[in-house]
C-alpha positions as CSV (number, residue, x, y, z in Angstrom):
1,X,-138.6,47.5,-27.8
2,X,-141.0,50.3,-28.2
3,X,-139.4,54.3,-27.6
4,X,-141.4,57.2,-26.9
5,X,-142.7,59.0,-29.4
6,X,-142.9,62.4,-30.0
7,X,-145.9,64.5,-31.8
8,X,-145.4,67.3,-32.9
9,X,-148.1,67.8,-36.2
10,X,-150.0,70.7,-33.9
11,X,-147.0,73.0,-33.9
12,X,-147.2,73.8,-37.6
13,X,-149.1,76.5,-39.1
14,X,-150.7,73.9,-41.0
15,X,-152.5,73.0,-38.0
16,X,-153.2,76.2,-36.3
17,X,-152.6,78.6,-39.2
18,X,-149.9,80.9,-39.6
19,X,-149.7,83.5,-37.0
20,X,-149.4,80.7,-34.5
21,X,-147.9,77.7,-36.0
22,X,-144.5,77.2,-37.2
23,X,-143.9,76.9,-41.3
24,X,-142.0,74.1,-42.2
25,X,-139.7,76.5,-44.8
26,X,-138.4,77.7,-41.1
27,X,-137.2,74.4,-40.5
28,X,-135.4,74.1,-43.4
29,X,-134.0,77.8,-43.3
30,X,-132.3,77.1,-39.7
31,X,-130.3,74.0,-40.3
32,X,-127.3,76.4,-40.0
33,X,-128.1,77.4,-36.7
34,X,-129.2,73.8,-36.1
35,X,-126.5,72.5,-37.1
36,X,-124.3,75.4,-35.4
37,X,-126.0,74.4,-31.8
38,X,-125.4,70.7,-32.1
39,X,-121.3,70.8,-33.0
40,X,-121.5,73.1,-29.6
41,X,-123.0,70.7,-27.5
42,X,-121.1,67.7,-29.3
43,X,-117.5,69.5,-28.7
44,X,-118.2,69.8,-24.8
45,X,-120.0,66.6,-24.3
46,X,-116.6,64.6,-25.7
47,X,-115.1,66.4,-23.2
48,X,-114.4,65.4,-19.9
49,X,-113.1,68.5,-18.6
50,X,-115.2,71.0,-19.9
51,X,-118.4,68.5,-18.9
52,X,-117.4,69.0,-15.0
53,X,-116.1,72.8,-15.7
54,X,-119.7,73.7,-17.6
55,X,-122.1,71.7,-15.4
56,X,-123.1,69.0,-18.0
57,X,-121.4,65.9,-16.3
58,X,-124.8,64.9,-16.2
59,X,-125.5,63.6,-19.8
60,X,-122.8,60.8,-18.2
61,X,-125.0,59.6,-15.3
62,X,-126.7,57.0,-17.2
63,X,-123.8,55.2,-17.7
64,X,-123.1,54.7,-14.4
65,X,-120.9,51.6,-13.4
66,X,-122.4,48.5,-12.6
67,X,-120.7,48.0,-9.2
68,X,-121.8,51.7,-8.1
69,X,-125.3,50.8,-9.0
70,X,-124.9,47.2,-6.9
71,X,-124.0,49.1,-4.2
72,X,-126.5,51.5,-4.4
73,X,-129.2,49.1,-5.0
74,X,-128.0,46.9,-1.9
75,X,-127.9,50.0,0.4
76,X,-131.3,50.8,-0.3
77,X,-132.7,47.5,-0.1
78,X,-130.9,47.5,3.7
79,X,-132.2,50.7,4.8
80,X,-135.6,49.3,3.5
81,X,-135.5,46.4,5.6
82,X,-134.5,47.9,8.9
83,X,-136.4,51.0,9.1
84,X,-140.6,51.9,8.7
85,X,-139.8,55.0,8.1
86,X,-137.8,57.2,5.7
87,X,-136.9,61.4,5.7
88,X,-135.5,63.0,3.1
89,X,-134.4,66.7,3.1
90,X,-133.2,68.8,0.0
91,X,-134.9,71.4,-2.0
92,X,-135.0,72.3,-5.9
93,X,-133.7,69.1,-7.9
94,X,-133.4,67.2,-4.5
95,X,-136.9,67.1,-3.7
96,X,-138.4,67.8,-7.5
97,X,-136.8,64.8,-8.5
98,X,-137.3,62.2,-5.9
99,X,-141.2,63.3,-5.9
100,X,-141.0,63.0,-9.7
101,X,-140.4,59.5,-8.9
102,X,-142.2,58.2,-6.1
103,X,-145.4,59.3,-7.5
104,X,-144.0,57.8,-10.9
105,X,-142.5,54.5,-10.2
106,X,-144.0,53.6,-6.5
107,X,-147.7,52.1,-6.8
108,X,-150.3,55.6,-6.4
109,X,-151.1,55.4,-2.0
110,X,-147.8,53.7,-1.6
111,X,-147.8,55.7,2.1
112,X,-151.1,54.3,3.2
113,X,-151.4,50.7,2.4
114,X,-149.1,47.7,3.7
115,X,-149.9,46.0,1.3
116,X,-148.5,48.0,-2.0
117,X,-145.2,48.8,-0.2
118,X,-144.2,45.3,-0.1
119,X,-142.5,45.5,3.4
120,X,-140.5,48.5,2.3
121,X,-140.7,52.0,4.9
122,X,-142.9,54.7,4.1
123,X,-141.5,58.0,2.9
124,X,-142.1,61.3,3.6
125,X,-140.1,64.8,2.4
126,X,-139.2,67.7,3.9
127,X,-136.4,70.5,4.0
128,X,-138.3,71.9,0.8
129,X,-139.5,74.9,2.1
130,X,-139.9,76.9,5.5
131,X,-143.3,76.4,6.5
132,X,-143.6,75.4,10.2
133,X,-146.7,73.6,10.0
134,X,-145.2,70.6,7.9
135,X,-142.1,69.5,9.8
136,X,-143.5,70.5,13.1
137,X,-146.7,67.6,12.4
138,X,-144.0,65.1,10.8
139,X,-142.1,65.0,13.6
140,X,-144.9,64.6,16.0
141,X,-146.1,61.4,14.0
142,X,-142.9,59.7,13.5
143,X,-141.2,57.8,15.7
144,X,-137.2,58.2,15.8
145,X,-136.2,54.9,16.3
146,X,-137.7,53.8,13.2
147,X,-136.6,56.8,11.2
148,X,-133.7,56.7,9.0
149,X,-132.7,60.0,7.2
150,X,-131.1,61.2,4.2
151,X,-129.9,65.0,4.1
152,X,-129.4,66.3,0.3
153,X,-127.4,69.4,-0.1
154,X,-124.3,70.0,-1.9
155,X,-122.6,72.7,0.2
156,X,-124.8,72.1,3.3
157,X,-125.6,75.7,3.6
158,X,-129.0,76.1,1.3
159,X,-131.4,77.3,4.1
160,X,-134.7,75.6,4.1
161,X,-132.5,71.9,3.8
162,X,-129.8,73.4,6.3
163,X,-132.8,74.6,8.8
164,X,-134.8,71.1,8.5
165,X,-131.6,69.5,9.4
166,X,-131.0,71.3,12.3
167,X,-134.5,70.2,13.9
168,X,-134.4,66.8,12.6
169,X,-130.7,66.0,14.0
170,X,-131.2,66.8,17.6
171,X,-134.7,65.4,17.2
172,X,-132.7,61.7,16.1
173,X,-130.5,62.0,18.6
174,X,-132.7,62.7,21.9
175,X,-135.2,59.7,20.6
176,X,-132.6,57.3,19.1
177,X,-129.9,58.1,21.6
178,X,-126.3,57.8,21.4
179,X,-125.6,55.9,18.1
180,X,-128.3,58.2,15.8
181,X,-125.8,59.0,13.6
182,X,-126.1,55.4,11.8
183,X,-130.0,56.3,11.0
184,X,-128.2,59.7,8.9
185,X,-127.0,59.4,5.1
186,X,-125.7,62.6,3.2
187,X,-125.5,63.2,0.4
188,X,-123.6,66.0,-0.5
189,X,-119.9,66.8,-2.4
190,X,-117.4,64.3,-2.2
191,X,-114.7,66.6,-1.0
192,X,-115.9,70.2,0.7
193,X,-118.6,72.0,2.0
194,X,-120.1,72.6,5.7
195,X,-122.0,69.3,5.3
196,X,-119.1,67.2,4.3
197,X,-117.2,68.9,7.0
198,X,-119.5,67.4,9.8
199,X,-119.9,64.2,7.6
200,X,-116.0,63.6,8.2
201,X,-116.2,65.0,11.2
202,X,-119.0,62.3,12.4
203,X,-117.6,59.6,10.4
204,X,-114.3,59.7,11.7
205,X,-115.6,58.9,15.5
206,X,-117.7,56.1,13.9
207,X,-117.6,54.2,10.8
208,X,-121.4,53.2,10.8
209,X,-122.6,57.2,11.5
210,X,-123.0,59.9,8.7
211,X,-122.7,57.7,5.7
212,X,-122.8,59.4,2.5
213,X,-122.9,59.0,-1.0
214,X,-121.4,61.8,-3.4
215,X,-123.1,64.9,-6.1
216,X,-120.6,64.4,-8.5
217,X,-119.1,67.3,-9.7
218,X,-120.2,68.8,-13.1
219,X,-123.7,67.9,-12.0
220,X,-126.4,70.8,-10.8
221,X,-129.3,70.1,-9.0
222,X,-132.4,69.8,-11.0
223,X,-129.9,67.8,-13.4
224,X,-128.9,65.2,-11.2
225,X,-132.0,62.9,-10.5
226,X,-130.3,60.5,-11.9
227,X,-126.7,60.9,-9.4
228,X,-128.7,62.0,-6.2
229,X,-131.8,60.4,-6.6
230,X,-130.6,56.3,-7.0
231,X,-130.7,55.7,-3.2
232,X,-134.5,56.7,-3.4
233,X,-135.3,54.6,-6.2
234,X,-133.5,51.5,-4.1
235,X,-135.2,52.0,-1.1
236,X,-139.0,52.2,-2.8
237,X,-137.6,48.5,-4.9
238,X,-136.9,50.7,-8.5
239,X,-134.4,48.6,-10.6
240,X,-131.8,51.6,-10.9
241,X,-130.4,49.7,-14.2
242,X,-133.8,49.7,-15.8
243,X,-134.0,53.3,-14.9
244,X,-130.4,54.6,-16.5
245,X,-131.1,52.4,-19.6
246,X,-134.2,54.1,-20.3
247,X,-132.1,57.3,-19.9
248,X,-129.4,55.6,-21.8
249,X,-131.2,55.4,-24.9
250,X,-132.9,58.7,-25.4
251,X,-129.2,59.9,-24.9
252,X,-128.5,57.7,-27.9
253,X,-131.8,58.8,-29.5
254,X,-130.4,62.9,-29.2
255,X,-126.7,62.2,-30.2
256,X,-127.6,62.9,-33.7
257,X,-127.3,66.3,-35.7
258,X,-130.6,65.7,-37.8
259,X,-133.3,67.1,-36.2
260,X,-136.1,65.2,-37.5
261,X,-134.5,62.3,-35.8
262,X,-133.6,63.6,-32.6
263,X,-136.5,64.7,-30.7
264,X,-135.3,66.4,-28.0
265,X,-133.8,68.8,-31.0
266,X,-136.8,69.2,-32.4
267,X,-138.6,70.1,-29.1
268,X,-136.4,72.8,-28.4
269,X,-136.1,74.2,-31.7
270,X,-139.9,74.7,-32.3
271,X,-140.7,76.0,-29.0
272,X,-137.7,78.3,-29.2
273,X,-139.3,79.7,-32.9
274,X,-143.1,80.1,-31.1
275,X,-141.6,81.9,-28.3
276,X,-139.0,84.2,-30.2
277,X,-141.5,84.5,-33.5
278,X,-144.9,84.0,-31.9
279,X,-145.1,85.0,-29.2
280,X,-145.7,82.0,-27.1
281,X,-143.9,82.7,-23.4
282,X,-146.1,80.2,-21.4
283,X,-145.2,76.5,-21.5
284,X,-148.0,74.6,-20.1
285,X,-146.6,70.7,-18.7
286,X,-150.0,68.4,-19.2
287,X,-149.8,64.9,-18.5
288,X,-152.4,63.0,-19.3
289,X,-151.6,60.7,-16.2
290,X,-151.8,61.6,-12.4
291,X,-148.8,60.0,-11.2
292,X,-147.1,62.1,-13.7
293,X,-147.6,65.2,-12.2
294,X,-144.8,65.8,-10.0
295,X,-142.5,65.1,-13.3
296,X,-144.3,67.7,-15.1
297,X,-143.5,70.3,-11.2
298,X,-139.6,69.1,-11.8
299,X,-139.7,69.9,-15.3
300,X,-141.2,73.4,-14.7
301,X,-138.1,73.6,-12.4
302,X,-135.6,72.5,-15.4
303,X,-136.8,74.5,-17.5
304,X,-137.8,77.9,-15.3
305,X,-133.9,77.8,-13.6
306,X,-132.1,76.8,-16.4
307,X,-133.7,79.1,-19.6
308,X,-134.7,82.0,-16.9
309,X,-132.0,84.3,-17.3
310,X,-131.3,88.0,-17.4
311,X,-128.1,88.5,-19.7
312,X,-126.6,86.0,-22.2
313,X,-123.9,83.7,-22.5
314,X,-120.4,84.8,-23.0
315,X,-118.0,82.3,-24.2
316,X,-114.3,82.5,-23.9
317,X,-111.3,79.9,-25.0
318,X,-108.1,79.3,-23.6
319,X,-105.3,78.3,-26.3
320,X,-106.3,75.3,-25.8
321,X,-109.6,75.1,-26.7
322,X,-111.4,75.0,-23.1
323,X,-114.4,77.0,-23.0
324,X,-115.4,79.3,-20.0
325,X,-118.9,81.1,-19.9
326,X,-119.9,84.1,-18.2
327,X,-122.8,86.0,-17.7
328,X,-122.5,88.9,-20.9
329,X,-123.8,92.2,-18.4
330,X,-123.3,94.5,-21.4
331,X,-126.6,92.4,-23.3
332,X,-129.7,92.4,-20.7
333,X,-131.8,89.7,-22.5
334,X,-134.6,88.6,-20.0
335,X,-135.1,85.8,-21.8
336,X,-137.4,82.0,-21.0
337,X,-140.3,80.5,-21.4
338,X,-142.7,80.1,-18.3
339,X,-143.6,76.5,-17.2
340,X,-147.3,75.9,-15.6
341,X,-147.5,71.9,-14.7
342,X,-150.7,70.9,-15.1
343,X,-152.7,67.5,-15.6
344,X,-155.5,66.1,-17.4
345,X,-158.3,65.5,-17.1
346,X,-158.5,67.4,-13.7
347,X,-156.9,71.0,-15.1
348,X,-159.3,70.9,-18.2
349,X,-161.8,71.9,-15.6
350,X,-160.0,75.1,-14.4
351,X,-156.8,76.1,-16.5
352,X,-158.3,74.5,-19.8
353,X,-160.2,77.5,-20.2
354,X,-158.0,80.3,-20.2
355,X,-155.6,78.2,-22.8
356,X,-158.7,77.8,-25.5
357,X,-160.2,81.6,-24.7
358,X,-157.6,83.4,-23.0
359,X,-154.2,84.9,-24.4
360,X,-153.3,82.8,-27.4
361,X,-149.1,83.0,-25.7
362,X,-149.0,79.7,-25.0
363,X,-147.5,76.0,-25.9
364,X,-148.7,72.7,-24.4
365,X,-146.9,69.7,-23.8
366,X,-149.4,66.4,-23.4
367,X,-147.5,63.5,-22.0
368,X,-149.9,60.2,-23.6
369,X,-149.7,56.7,-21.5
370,X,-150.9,54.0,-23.9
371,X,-150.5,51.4,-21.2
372,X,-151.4,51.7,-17.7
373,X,-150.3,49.3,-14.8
374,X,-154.1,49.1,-13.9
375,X,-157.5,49.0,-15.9
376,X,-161.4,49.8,-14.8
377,X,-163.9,49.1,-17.0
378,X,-167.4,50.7,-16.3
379,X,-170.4,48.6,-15.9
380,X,-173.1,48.3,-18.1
381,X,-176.7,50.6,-18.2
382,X,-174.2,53.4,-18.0
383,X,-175.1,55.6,-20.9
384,X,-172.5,56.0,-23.0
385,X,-169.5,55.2,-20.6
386,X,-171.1,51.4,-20.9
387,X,-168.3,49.0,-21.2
388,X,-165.8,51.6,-21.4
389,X,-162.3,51.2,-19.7
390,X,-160.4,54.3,-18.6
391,X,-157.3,54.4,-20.0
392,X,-159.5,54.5,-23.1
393,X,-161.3,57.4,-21.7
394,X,-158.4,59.2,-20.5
395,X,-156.7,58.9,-24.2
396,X,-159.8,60.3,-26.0
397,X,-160.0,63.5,-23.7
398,X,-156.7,64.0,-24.7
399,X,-157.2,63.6,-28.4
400,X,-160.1,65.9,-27.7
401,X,-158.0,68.2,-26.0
402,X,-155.7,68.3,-28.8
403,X,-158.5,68.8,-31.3
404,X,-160.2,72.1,-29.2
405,X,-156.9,73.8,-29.2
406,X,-156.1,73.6,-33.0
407,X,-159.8,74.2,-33.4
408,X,-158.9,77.5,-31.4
409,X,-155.4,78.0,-33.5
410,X,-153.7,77.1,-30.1
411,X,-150.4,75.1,-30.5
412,X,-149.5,71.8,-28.7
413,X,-147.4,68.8,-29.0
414,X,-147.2,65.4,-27.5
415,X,-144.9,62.8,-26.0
416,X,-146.3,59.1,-26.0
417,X,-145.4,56.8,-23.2
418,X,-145.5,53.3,-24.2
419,X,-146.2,52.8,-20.5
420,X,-145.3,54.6,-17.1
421,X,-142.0,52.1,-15.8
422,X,-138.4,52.6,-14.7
423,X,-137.2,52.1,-18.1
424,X,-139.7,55.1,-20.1
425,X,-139.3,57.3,-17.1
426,X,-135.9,57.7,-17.3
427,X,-136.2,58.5,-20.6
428,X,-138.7,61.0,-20.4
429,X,-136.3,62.4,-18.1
430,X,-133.4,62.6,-20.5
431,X,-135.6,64.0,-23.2
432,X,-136.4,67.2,-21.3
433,X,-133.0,67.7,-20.0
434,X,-131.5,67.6,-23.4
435,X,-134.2,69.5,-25.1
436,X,-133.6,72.2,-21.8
437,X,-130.0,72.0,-22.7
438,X,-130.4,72.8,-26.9
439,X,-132.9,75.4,-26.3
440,X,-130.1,77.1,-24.2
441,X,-127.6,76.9,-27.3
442,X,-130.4,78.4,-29.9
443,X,-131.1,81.5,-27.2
444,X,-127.3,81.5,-25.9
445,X,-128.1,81.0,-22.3
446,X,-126.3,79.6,-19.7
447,X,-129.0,77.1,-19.1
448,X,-126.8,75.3,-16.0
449,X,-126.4,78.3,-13.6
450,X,-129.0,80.2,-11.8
451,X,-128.2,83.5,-10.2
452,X,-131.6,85.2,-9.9
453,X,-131.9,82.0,-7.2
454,X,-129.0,83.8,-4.8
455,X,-131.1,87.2,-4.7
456,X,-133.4,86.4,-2.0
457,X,-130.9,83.9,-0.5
458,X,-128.0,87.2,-0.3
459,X,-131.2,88.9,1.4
460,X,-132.1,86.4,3.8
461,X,-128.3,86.2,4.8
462,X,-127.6,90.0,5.0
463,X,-131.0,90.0,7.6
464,X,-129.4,86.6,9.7
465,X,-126.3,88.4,9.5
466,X,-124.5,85.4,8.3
467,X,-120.8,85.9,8.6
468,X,-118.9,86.7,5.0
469,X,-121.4,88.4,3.3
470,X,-119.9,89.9,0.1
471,X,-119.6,93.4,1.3
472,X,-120.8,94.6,-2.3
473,X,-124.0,92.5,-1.9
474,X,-124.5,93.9,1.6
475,X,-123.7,97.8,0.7
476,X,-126.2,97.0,-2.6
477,X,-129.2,95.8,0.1
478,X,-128.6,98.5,2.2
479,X,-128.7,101.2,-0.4
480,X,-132.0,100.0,-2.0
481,X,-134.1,98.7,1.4
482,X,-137.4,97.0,1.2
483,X,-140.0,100.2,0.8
484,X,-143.8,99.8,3.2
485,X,-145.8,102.1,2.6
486,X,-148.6,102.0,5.1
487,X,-151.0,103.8,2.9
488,X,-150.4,100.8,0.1
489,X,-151.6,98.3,3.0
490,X,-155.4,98.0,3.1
C-alpha cells in the first residue's frame, strides 16, 4: 500500500541558495541533538504514566480497541438514522478537528444535497465562538425534534461552548419536550468537571438522557481528533478503523531515531533550523486541495498553541525517574513559528504575492493529491486547457508554485497524498502532531499546554465576576486596567 510522501528538496540551500536554504553539513552536525530529542520523546512515550501526566496519551489513540470503536461506530450510525439533523458545540480542537473532517472525508456540499448524504442528517457547528448572528439563525432554521446534540468540553466551563449550551438546552427542551435529554451526548471527562456533574446528574433520573462518551486523560484538545472526534466520523458513515490505521502507520513511520526515515523528524527539524538560523517565523499551510482546507485551520491551531510560548520548558525528576515540566519564568523565550492556512489555487491569487515579493521569513507547506475521488476533463476548442483534466491542472500549478518560489530563493516543502480517504487522513494527521511534538523537544517548549489561552479567559471572568477568581489574577487586572484614550479613537 502506497504512504505519503514527504518533499522536502526546496528546503536546501541547494535549491534556494544559502541565506535561505538549509546546508546538508547541518544535518549531519545535529544528529546529537537529533538524536538527544528522540530518546526524550521515546522514554515518555513507553510510559504510561508520564503519557497521561505530560499530555501525550494521544500518540495511543490510534490503537484504540476494537469493541470501543464497534461501539462508537454503531452509536453513530443510530443517531444517523433517527435524527435530520445534527449540532455540535466545542471550540479549539473540538471544532478544528471535526471541520477538518467533514470537509475531508464527507463528499464537498454534503449539507445541501440528499443525495450525497446517503440518508445520513445534516451537520452544522457551533459553540466556536460568540457571535450572535450564527446560533441566533441556526436555531431559527432547525427544528428541535429532529435535532440531536453533541456538547464537547472537557471541564464544561470554556465559555463560548458553555454559552452555546446554555441557549441550545432550554431551546431542546421547550421544542422536544420532556424527554430532550435523549437528543444530548457529552462528551467531556470521564470523572469531574461542571459538565460531567450535570451529565450524572441527568443520567441518573434517566438512563437514555445525557449520554456521554469520555476525553481521555492525557489527551488536550487540538490533540484529540482522534478520541473526541470518532462519534462524528460515525455519524457522517467514516470507517473509524480505516481512519486510526492510517494514523497507526505514520506512528510506526516516526518511531524511528533516523531522521531521513522519519518524516515527521525531518519536518520539524528543518523548519526549526529556517526559523532559529534564517529567519523564517511564518509558516504558510497550502493545500493544493479545497476540502483540505479546514485541516490546514486545525493545523495552524496545533501548531500556534502548542510552539507559541513565552518561557521554556523546565524539566524535573522524582527518584524515580518521572518527569514533571514547568514553565522556566527565569528564561523569557517568546518562541514559535506563525501558521497562515491557505489553499491553492485560490490564495495564489491574493497571499501568493506577498510570499514571492514580500518579506522572504517564510516556509510553505504544499499538501499534493495525486488521486482525486472525482475527475473533469475540459472540452475540446479550448485553447490550451483542450482535453485537459483538473487534477492534472491542479498538480502543475503546484509544481509551478514550487518552481516560482525557489526561482525567488523562497523555501517550501511538500507532503503527497496518494489520495484524500479515511486511511491517508489520518495519517496526515499523525504526521503534523508528531512533527508539532519534536519541534517542541529541539526548542524545549512545552508544546501540550497553552497559558497565553487563559489571559483573556481570566479577563472575561474577572468582568462576569465569576466566583473563585484567583485573587492574584484579579488584583494583577485591576492594577493594570484596559487604557481608552478618546483622543486615539478617530
Amino acid at each position: 500500500m502506497k504512504e505519503i510522501k514527504f518533499d522536502f528538496n526546496n528546503l536546501f540551500s541547494s535549491s534556494v541558495g544559502a541565506l535561505h536554504g538549509v546546508r546538508q553539513e547541518e544535518v549531519a552536525a545535529s544528529s546529537e541533538v537529533i538524536l538527544k530529542a528522540h530518546a526524550h520523546l521515546k522514554k515518555i512515550i513507553s510510559s504510561r504514566q508520564e503519557r497521561i501526566n505530560l499530555s501525550l496519551e494521544w500518540v495511543n489513540l490510534p490503537f484504540a480497541a476494537k469493541e470501543i470503536i464497534a461501539v462508537i461506530q454503531k452509536l453513530g450510525g443510530e443517531i444517523a438514522k433517527k435524527y435530520e439533523f445534527v449540532l455540535f458545540l466545542g471550540i479549539g480542537g473540538s471544532y478544528l478537528g471535526l471541520k477538518a473532517a467533514q470537509d475531508a472525508l464527507a463528499p464537498w456540499y454534503y449539507n445541501e444535497f440528499a443525495a450525497l448524504r446517503k440518508g445520513r442528517p445534516r451537520i452544522y457547528f457551533d459553540g466556536n465562538n460568540l457571535d450572535p448572528d450564527t446560533l441566533a439563525v441556526l436555531l431559527k432554521q432547525l427544528n428541535p425534534k429532529k435535532t440531536f446534540v453533541i456538547v464537547i468540553s472537557k471541564s464544561g466551563e470554556t465559555t463560548e461552548t458553555k454559552a452555546a449550551f446554555s441557549v441550545v438546552e432550554p431551546w431542546l427542551k421547550k421544542g422536544a419536550g420532556k424527554n430532550y435529554g435523549r437528543q444530548i451526548l457529552a462528551i467531556t471527562d470521564p470523572a469531574s468537571g461542571a459538565l460531567r456533574q450535570k451529565v450524572n446528574i441527568e443520567h441518573s433520573k434517566d438512563k437514555l438522557s445525557f449520554r456521554s462518551l469520555p476525553l481521555l486523560k492525557g489527551v488536550g484538545g487540538r490533540f484529540s481528533e482522534l478520541n473526541m472526534g470518532l462519534l462524528h466520523l460515525a455519524i457522517i458513515g467514516v470507517k473509524i478503523e480505516q481512519v486510526l490505521a492510517g494514523a497507526a502507520s505514520m506512528r510506526k513511520r516516526c518511531s524511528v531515531a533516523d531522521i531521513f526515515k522519519n518524516p515527521a523528524y525531518m519536518y520539524a527539524f528543518l523548519h526549526t533550523i529556517l526559523y532559529r538560523k534564517k529567519s523564517k517565523p511564518i509558516a504558510i499551510i497550502m493545500p493544493f486541495s479545497e476540502t483540505l482546507k479546514s485541516t490546514a485551520d486545525w493545523y495552524s491551531q496545533l501548531l500556534a498553541e502548542s510552539l507559541g510560548k513565552k518561557y521554556s520548558r523546565k524539566v524535573t525528576s522524582d527518584k524515580f525517574g518521572n518527569e514533571t515540566w514547568k514553565m522556566d519564568t527565569a528564561h523569557i523565550v517568546n518562541l514559535g513559528r506563525t501558521p497562515i492556512a491557505a489553499r491553492g489555487t485560490n490564495d495564489l491569487h491574493s497571499i501568493q504575492q506577498n510570499n514571492i515579493e514580500g518579506v522572504n521569513d517564510k516556509v510553505v507547506t504544499f499538501i499534493k493529491v495525486e488521486k482525486f475521488k472525482n475527475e473533469i476533463k475540459i472540452p475540446s476548442a479550448r485553447g490550451i486547457l483542450s482535453g485537459k483534466v483538473y487534477s492534472h491542472l491542479l498538480n502543475l500549478a503546484e509544481e509551478a508554485t514550487e518552481w516560482a518560489l525557489v526561482h525567488e530563493q523562497r523555501p517550501s516543502v511538500t507532503i503527497i497524498l496518494p489520495e484524500i480517504s479515511p486511511y491517508y487522513w489520518g495519517s496526515l494527521l499523525f504526521f503534523f502532531e508528531m512533527a508539532t511534538a519534536f519541534e517542541g523537544e529541539l526548542l524545549n517548549l512545552n508544546a501540550f499546554d497553552q497559558p497565553g489561552v487563559e489571559g483573556y479567559k481570566n479577563y472575561m471572568y474577572f468582568k462576569l465576576k465569576k466566583p473563585g477568581l484567583c485573587e492574584k489574577i484579579a488584583a494583577e487586572i485591576k492594577s493594570k486596567p484596559l487604557v481608552k484614550k478618546t483622543k486615539f479613537i478617530i
